[in-house]
DOMILO-298388 format. One record per residue (C-alpha): x, y negated, z negated. Coordinates in steps of 0.1 Angstrom, whole numbers, padded with zeros to 4 digits, always signed. Layout:
BEGIN
XYZ
...
This chain:
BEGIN
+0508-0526-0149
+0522-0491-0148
+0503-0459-0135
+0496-0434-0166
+0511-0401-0155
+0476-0385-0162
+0456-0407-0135
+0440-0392-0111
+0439-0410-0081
+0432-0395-0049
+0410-0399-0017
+0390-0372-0006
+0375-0365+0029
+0350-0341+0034
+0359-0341+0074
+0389-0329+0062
+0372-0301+0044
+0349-0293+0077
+0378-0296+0101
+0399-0265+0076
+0365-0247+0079
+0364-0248+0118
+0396-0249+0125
+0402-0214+0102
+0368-0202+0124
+0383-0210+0156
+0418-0198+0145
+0404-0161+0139
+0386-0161+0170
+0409-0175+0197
+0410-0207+0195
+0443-0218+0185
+0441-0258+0199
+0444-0282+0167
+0426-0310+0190
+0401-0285+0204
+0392-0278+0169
+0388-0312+0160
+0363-0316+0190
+0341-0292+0176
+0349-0300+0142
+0328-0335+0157
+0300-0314+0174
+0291-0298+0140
+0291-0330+0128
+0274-0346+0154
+0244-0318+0164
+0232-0321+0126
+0213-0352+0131
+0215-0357+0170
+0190-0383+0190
+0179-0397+0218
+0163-0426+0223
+0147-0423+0186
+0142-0379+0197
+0166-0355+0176
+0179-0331+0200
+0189-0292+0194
+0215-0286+0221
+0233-0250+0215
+0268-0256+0230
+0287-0225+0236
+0324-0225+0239
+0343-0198+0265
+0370-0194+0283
+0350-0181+0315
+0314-0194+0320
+0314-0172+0352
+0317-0139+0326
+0292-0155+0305
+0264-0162+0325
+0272-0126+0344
+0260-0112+0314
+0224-0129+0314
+0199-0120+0340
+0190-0146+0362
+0212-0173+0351
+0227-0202+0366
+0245-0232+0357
+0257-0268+0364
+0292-0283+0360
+0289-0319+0348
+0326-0329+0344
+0362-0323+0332
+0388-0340+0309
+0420-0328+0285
+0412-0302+0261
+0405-0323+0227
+0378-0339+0204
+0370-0369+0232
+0361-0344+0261
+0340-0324+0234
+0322-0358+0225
+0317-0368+0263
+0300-0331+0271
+0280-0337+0243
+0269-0371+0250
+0262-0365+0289
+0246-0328+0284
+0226-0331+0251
+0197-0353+0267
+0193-0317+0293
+0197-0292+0271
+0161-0281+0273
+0137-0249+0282
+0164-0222+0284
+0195-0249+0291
+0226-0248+0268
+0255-0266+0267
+0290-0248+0275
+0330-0259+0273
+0348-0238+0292
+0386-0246+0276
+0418-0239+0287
+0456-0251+0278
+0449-0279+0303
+0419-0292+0306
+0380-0284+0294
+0352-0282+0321
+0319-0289+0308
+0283-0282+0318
+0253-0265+0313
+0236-0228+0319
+0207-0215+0322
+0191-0178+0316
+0157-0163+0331
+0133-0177+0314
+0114-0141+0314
+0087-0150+0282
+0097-0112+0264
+0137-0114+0276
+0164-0115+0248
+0172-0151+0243
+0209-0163+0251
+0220-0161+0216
+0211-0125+0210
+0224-0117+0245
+0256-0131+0238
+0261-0132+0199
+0260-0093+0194
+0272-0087+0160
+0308-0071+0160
+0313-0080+0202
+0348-0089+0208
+0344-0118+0230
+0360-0156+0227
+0327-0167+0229
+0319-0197+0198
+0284-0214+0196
+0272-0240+0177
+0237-0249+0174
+0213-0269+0145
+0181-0247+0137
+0171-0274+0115
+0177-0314+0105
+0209-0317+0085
+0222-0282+0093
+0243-0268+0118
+0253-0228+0122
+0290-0220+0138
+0291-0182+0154
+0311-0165+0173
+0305-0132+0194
+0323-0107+0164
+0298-0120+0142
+0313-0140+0119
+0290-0177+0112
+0297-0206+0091
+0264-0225+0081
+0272-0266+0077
+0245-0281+0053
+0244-0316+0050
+0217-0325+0022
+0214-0361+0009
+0195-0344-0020
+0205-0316-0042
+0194-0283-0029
+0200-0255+0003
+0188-0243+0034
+0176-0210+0035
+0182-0198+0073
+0152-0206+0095
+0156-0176+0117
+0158-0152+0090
+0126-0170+0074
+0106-0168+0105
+0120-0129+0113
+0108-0122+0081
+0072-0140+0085
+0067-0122+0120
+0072-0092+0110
+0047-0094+0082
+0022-0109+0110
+0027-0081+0134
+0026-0055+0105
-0005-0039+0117
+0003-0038+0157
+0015-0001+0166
+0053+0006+0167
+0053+0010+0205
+0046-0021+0211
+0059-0041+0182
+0091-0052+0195
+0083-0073+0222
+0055-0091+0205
+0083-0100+0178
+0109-0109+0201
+0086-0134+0217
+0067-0142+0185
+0102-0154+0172
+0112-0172+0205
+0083-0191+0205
+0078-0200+0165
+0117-0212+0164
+0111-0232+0195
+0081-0248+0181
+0093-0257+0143
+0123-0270+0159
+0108-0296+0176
+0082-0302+0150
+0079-0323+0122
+0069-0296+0098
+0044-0271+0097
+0027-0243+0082
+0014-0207+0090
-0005-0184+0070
-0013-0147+0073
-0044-0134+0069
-0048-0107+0042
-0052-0066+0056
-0086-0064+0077
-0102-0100+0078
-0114-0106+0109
-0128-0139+0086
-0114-0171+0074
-0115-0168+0038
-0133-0193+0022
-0105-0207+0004
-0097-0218+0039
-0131-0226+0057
-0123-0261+0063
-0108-0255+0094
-0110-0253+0136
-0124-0217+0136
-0122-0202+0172
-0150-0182+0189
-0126-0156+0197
-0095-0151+0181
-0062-0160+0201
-0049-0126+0213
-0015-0117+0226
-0013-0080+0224
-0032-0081+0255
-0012-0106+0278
+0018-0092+0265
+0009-0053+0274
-0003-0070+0312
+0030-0085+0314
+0051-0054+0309
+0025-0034+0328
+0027-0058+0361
+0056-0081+0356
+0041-0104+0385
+0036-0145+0382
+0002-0142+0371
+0007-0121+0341
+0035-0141+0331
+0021-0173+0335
-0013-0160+0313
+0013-0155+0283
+0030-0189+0289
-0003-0208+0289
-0015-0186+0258
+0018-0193+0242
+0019-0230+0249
-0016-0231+0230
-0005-0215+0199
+0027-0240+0197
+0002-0270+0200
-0016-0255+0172
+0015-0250+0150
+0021-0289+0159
-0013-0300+0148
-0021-0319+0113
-0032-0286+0090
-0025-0247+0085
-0026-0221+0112
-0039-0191+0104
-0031-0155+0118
-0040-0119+0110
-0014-0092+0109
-0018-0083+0143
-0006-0120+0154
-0042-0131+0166
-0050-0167+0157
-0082-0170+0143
-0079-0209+0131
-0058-0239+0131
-0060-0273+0111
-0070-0252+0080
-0071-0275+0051
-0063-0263+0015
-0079-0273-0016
-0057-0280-0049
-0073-0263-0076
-0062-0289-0102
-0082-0320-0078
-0108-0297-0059
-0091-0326-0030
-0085-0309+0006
-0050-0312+0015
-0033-0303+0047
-0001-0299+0056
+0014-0332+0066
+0041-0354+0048
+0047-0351+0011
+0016-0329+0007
+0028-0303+0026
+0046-0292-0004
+0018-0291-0028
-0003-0271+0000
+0026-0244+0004
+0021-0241-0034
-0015-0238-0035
-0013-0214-0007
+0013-0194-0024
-0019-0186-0052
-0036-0170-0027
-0008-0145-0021
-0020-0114-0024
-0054-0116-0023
-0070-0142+0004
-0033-0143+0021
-0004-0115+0027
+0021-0146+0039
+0028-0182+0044
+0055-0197+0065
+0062-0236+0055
+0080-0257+0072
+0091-0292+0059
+0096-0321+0078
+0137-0322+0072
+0138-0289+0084
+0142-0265+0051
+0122-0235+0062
+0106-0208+0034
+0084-0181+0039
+0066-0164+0012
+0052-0130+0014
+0040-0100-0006
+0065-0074-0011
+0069-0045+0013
+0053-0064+0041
């Protein structure tokens, strides 16, 4: 039977439509190697829903042409070659494979490419609690460098950069809808909690207070933080059921000891006050912070005003709790940061904060 001349019949591949995407990417910033593209063309692919053993991983894989200049620019670093093979897609896949499972506290992955071969490994910065992480170190908006990373903030997405700035973000959704970027989401939440903590000492708070609330939701299977509103050194009783602590969790002042002695112990206090708040954030329920980025409660239960029920913040009612504690915006509340359990990251905040 013949073919009408206005059938359209046609296959289409959306790895082909990734691989243009990349490969344009890699084109523009040195990377010229059709097979080296398709390698990371696979890593994009691949890092978006990554596991272990039944674990998702969140490896960041850099790509370079001189690990030795890369790691010079990070204090403290040090890295590990783990093998070497021709520069395409299976080499990529291998260094993957063999590095994911490592790529943990402070390790990332790199591929150090050239015409004839890759060499593949891992690196490591000082793991100084208030230090720049890699990614800032390296990524500087508008730096000339060959430098590409890849990395997956969230389930089903992965985020391409490269040291100019320029950043491709790979969504892929089963359902309708978009990520919003988790690191601007949880910028924009800790600067609302640290609103009220003098400018001279704001930064370092937030660059830590960042570092460790992206660590955290990362390996977390959703969660949800809540400001308190200006002045309550209370949990409202919207909130009351709850783990309310004696003393509120401070970290103004183990962060000021830290810059003021820089010594083991110092350091150690704020890694054992951080690893707290992060088992918090993990628990069933709402944490709760002022503006000042003291925790005053955690496993804070919210109760739907259509039901009077308590709900927390785990599974499918994690949504409906965002939603009731988006209500209290504005009067009980200044913010709320809500994490699902795919990933998709929203914060919601009153304006000018």
């Amino acid at each position: 039977m013949p073919i009408p001349d206005n059938l359209i019949q046609k296959t289409v591949s959306a790895r082909s439509s990734f691989l243009g995407e990349v490969s344009d990417f890699c084109s523009k910033n040195g990377v010229e190697s059709t097979s080296l593209a398709e390698g990371i063309c696979e890593i994009v692919f691949s890092l978006s829903e990554l596991r272990e053993e039944g674990v998702q991983l969140f490896p960041t894989v850099y790509l370079t042409t001189d690990i030795a200049a890369l790691t010079s620019r990070l204090p403290g670093s040090s890295s590990v070659e783990l093998g070497v093979g021709e520069p395409n897609a299976s080499t990529a896949a291998l260094a993957l494979k063999q590095a994911a499972p490592l790529a943990t506290g402070g390790w990332s992955i790199y591929l150090q490419n050239s015409a004839e071969e890759i060499r593949f490994g891992l690196f490591c910065a000082d793991q100084v609690p208030l230090a720049l992480s890699a990614s800032d170190l390296l990524l500087s908006d508008g730096d000339p460098t060959d430098i590409i990373a890849i990395e997956s903030p969230a389930s089903s997405l992965t985020v391409l950069r490269s040291g100019r700035g320029d950043k491709i973000e790979f969504q892929f959704l089963s359902a309708r809808g978009t990520h919003t970027s988790p690191e601007d989401e949880i910028r924009r939440f800790v600067a609302a909690a640290t609103s009220s903590i003098p400018e001279s000492g704001r930064e370092s708070i937030r660059t830590y207070a960042e570092k460790l609330i992206g660590e955290t939701l990362r390996h977390s299977h959703g969660a949800m933080l809540a400001i308190l509103g200006p002045d309550r050194d209370q949990v409202p009783e919207s909130l009351q059921d709850s783990v309310t602590l004696a003393e509120p969790l401070e970290f103004q002042p183990a962060i000021a000891e830290l810059l003021e002695r820089s010594d083991a112990q110092a350091m150690a206090r704020l890694v054992a006050t951080g690893q707290l708040l992060s088992g918090m954030i993990r628990s069933d329920g709402i944490t709760l912070v002022r503006n000042d980025f003291a925790v005053l409660a955690f496993r804070a239960f919210v109760r739907l005003p259509e039901t009077g029920d308590a709900v927390s913040a785990q599974g499918g009612a994690r949504s409906r709790a965002f939603a009731a504690l988006e209500n209290l915006i504005g009067n009980d509340l200044e913010g709320v940061l809500f994490r699902s359990q795919d990933g998709r990251t929203q914060y919601t905040g009153m304006p000018n904060v």
